[in-house]
C-alpha atoms as one frame of an Amber mdcrd trajectory, in Angstrom:
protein
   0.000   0.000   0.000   1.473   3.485  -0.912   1.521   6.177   1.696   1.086
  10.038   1.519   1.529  12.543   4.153   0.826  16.359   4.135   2.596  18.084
   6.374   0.660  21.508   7.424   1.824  24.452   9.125  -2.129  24.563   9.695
  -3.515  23.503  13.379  -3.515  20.003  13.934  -6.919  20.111  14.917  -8.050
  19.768  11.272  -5.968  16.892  10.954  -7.303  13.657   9.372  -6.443   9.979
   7.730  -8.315   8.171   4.787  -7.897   4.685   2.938  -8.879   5.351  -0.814
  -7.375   3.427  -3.926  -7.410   4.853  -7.585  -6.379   3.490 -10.518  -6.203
  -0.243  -8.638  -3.469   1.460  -6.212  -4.336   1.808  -2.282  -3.411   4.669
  -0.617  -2.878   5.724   2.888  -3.703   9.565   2.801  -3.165  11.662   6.000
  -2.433  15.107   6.609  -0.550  16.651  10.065  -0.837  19.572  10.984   2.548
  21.356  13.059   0.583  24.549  14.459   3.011  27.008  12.503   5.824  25.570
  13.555   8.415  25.536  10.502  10.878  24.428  12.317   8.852  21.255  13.650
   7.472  20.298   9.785  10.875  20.339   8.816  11.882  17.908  11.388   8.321
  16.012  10.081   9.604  16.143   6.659  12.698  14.826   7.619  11.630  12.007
   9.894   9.431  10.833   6.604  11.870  11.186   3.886  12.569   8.004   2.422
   9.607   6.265   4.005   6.727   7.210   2.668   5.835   7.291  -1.531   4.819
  11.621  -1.526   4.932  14.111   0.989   2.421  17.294   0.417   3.229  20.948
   2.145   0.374  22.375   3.309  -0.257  25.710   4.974   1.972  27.589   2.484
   2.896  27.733  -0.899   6.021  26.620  -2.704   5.143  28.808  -5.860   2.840
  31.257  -7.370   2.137  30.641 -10.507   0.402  33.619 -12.794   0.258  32.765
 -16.367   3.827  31.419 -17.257   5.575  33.947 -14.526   6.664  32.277 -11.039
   7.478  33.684  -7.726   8.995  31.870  -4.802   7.803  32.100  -1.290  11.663
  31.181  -0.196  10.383  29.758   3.337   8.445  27.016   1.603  11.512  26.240
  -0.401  13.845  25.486   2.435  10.928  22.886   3.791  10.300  21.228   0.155
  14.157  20.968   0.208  14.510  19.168   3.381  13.362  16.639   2.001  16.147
  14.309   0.073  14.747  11.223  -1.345  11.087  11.637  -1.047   8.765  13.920
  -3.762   7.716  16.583  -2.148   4.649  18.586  -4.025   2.992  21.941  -3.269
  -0.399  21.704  -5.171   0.455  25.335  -6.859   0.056  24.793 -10.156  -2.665
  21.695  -9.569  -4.458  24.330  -8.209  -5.094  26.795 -10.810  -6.419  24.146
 -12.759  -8.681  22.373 -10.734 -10.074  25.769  -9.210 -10.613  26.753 -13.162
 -12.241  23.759 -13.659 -14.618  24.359 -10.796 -15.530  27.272 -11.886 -16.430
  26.119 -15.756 -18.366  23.312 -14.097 -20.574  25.320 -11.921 -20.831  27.745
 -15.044 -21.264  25.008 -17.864 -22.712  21.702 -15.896 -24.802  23.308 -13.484
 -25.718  26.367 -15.076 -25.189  28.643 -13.063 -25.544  32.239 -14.208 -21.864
  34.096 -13.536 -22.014  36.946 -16.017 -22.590  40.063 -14.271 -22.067  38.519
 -10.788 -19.978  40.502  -8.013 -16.753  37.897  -7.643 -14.851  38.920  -4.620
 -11.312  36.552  -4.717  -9.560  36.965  -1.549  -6.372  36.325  -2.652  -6.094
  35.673  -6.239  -2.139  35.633  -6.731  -2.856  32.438  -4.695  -5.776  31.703
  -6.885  -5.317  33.096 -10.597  -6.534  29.902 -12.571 -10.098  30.740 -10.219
  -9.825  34.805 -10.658  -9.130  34.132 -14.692 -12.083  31.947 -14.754 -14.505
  34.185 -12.919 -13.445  37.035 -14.853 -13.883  34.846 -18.454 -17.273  33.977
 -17.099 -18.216  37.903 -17.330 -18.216  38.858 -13.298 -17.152  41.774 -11.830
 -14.167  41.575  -9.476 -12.289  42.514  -6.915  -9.195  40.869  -5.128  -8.602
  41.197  -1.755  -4.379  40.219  -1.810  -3.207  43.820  -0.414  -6.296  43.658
   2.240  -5.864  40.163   3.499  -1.788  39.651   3.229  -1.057  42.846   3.791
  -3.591  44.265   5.454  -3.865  47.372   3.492  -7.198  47.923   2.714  -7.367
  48.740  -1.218  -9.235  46.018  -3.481  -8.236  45.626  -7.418 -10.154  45.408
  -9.204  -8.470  43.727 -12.574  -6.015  40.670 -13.416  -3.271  43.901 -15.042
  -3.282  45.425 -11.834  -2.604  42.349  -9.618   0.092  41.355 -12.080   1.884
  44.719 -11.243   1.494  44.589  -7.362   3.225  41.007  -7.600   5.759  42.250
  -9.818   6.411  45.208  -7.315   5.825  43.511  -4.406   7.212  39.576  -4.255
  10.790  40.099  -4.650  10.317  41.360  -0.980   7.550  39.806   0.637   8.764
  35.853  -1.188  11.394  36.481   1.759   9.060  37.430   4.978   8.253  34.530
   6.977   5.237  32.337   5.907   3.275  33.854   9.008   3.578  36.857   8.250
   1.500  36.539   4.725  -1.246  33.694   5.847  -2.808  32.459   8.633  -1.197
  29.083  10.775  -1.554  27.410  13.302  -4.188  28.346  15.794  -4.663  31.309
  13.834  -6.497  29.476  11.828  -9.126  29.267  13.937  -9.976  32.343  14.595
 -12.434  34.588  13.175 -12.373  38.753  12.900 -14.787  40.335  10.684 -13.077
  43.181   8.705 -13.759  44.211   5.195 -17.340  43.482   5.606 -18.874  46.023
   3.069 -16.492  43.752   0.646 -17.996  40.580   1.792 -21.515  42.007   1.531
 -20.661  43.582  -2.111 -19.862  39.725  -3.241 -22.443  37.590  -4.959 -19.347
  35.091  -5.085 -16.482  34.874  -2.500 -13.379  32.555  -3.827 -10.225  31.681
  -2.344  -8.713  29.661   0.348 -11.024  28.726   2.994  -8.640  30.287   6.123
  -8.719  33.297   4.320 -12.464  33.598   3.517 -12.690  32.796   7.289 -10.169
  35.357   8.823 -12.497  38.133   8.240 -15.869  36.720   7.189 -18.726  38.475
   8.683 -22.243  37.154  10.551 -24.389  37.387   7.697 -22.975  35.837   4.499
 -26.896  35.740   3.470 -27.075  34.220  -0.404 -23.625  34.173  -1.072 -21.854
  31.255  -2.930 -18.307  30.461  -1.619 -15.530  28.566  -4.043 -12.431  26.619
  -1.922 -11.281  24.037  -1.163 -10.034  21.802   2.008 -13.150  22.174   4.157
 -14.049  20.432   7.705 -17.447  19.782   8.632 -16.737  22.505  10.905 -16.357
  24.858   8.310 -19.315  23.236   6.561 -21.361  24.773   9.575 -19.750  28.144
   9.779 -20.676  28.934   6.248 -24.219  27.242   6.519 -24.400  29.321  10.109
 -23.907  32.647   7.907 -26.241  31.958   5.534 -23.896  31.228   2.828 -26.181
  29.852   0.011 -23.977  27.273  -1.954 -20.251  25.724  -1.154 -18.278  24.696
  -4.236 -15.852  22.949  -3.233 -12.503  22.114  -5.424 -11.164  18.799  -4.111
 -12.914  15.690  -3.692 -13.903  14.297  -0.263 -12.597  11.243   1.193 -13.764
   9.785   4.207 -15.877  12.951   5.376 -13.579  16.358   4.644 -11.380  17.707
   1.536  -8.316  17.325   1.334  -5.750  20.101   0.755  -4.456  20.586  -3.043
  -1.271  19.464  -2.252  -2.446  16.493  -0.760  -4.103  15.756  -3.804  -0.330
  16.568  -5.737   1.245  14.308  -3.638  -1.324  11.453  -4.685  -1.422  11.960
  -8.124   2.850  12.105  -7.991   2.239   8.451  -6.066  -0.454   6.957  -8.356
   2.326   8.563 -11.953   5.823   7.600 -10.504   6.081  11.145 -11.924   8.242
  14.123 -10.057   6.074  17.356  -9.112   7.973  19.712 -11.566   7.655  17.070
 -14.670   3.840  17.886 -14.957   2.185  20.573 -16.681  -1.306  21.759 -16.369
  -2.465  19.796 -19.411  -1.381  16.736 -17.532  -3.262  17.562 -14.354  -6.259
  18.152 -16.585  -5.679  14.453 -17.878  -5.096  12.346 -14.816  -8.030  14.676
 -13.472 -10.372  13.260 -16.073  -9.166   9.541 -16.554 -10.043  10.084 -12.053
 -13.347  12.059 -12.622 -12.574  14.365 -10.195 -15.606  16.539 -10.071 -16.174
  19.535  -8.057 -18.784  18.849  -5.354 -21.186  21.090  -5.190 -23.666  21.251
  -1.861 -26.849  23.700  -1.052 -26.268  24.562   2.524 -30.131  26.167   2.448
């Protein structure tokens, strides 16, 4: 049986173990959670290189990928480098196309109207392949990077305009501590509405879900929310709120999501493949030989 392990800088409290098999292979799929701790998920990384098949890093990002330009969160590339022998993958560039491809299916299978819809993307340098795809669909957006990371709150409100703030921006910010940018460990797990008229303004809210939740409001009346990686717990925040429908990006395996680069590491385990050998046209393949499918649930 093959054997995958995320390793989060997420709380532990979300942490969780499945049996699935796909393509005839059975997998062990777990994810652990180190409370922020970099210095403790390296150690974790260490202690399973060379005995397990994949290892996924959660609760940061290797890369950001926006069209064929990357930038380098360095942090994340000391972890993915502690690892010797072992693949280690990131889910960045599985997850511009799966969180494209949830958006076309909500647009194309289930019909839902997008054109003219208010698409607030809290952080769409994280999530480009979902911002692209809400803005092809005909919404109106805004992106909440500067507001969330930064805490500065001014909202683009086109693709051009991110693309300069990156440019500008992640030859410093790549180097700041993981911490700094996104919420870990218990920070996760707490919530402090800001922004609300933002949140209100949104017929759609897309992103990561710790981000949607770091500042999410009472009343998220009607909304629909895109992510991925949800608990049940999460499940009855947003139903709580009012939040219409959940999309979410991943498929579910013994009750929750798991994290993108959970799903990397699997699909590295189930090729033989290396995380930097595939491409998004591959993803997009193994995706449909898998039928992943966005799941799609009414919480009213």
């Amino acid at each position: 049986m093959k054997h995958v392990v995320g390793v989060s800088l997420g709380s532990a409290k979300r942490d969780h173990k499945a049996q699935i098999t796909l393509l005839g292979e059975e997998i062990t799929v777990e994810r652990r959670g180190t409370n922020g701790d970099v210095q403790k998920a390296i150690e974790l990384i260490r202690s399973l290189d060379g005995k397990v098949d994949a290892i996924g890093l959660g609760g940061t990002d290797r890369w950001f990928f926006m069209g064929n330009k990357r930038y380098t969160l360095w942090e994340a590339e000391r972890m993915a480098k502690t690892a010797k022998k072992t693949p280690v993958a990131d889910g960045s560039m599985l997850k511009g196309v799966i969180e494209r491809r949830a958006v076309e299916y909500i647009r194309d299978e289930d019909k839902m109207p997008l054109d003219g819809k208010n698409a607030f993307v809290v952080c769409a340098l994280d999530r480009y392949g979902m911002a692209s795809a809400l803005v092809e669909s005909g919404c109106n957006l805004k992106i909440g990077d500067l507001a969330f990371a930064l805490g500065i709150p001014v909202f683009p409100t086109t693709l051009s305009t991110l693309k300069i703030v990156a440019d500008l921006l992640m030859p410093v910010l790549g180097h700041m501590p993981i911490s700094v940018l996104y919420p870990t460990g218990k920070s996760q797990e707490h919530v402090m509405p800001k922004f609300t008229s933002v949140y209100q303004w949104a017929d759609i809210i897309g992103g990561d879900c710790h981000f949607i939740k770091k500042h999410m409001p009472e009343d998220l009346s009607g909304k629909v929310i895109i992510t991925n990686t949800v608990t049940r717990d999460d499940v009855e925040a947003f139903r709580s709120r009012g939040v219409k429908t959940l999309v979410v990006s991943t498929p579910e395996f013994s009750g929750r999501s798991f994290a993108t680069n959970v799903i990397d590491a699997v699909l590295v385990t189930i090729t033989g493949r290396m995380p930097e050998d595939f491409t998004p046209s591959d993803y997009l393949d193994i995706l449909t030989k898998l039928e992943f499918r966005p799941r799609v649930e009414e919480l009213q």
